[in-house]
C-alpha positions as CSV (number, residue, x, y, z in Angstrom):
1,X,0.3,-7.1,-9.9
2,X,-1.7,-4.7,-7.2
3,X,1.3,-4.6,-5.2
4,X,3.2,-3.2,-8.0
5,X,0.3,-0.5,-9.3
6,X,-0.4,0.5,-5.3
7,X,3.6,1.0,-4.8
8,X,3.8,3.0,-8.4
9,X,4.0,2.4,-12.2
10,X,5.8,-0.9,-12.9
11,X,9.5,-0.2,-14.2
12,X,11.1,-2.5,-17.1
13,X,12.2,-5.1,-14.0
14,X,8.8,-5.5,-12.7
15,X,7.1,-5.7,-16.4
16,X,9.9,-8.6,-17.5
17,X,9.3,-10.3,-14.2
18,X,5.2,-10.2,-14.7
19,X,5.7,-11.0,-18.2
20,X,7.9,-13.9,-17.1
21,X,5.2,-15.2,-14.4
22,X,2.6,-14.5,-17.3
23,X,4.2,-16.9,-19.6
24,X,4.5,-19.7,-16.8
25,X,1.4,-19.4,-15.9
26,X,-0.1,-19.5,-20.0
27,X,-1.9,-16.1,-18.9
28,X,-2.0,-14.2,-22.7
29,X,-2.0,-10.5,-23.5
30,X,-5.5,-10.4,-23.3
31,X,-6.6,-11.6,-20.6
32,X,-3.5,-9.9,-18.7
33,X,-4.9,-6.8,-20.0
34,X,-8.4,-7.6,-18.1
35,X,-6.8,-8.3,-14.8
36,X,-4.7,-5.5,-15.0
37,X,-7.6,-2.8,-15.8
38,X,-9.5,-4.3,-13.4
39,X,-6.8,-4.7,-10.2
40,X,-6.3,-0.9,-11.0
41,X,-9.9,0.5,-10.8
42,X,-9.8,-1.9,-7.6
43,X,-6.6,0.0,-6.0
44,X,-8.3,3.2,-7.4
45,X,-11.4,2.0,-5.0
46,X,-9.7,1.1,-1.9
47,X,-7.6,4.1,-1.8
48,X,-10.5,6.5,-2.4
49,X,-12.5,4.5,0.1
50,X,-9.2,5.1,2.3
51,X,-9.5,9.0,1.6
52,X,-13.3,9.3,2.2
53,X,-12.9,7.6,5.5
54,X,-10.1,9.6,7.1
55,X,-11.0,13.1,5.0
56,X,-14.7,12.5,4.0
57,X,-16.6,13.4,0.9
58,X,-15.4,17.4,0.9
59,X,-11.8,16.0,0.1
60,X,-12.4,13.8,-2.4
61,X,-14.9,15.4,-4.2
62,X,-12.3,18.1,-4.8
63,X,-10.8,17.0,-8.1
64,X,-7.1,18.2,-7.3
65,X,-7.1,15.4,-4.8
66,X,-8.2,12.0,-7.0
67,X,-6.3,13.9,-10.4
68,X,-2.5,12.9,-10.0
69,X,-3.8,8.8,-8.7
70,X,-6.6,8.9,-11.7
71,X,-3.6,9.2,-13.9
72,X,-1.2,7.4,-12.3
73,X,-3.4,4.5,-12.4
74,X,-5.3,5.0,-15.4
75,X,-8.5,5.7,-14.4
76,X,-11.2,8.0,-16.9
77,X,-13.2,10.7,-15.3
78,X,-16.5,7.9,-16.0
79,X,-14.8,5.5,-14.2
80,X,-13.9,8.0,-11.1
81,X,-17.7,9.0,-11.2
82,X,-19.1,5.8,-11.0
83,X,-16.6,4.9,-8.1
84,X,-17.7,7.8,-6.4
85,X,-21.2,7.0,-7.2
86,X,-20.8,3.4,-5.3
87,X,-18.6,4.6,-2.8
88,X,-21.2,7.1,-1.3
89,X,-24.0,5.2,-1.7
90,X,-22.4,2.9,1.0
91,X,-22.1,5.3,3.0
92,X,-25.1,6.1,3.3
């Protein structure tokens, strides 16, 4: 499932195969739903962790440069502000 969101939005053949695997594994809809939200906001992290350390803060504290992977994964503006919030307080 993170391979799938890090490489880009699942397509019809990766959703039937996950809801195949799902099923299998007596996973429901709900709880799916959990590990999906939160094995996004974790690719979200790593990859803004990624930018910060290569770029630093300048680059993604610009908005234009987190916007397009916020939406692609799903990720609110709250949830990019407390990642930021985290991420920089390691840093430090």
């Amino acid at each position: 499932l993170k391979h799938l969101w890090a490489v880009g939005i699942p397509g019809e053949q990766e959703m039937a195969l996950l809801k195949a695997v799902r099923q299998s594994l007596a996973i429901n809809e709900h709880d799916h739903g959990i590990m999906e939200r939160s094995i996004r906001i974790e690719t979200y992290t790593e990859t803004v962790r990624k930018m910060l350390e290569t770029n630093g803060s300048s680059t993604v504290g610009d908005v234009d440069a987190t916007e397009g992977l916020r939406q692609h994964l799903g990720i609110s503006m709250e949830q990019h502000v407390s990642t930021m919030e985290s991420l920089l307080s390691e840093n430090e």
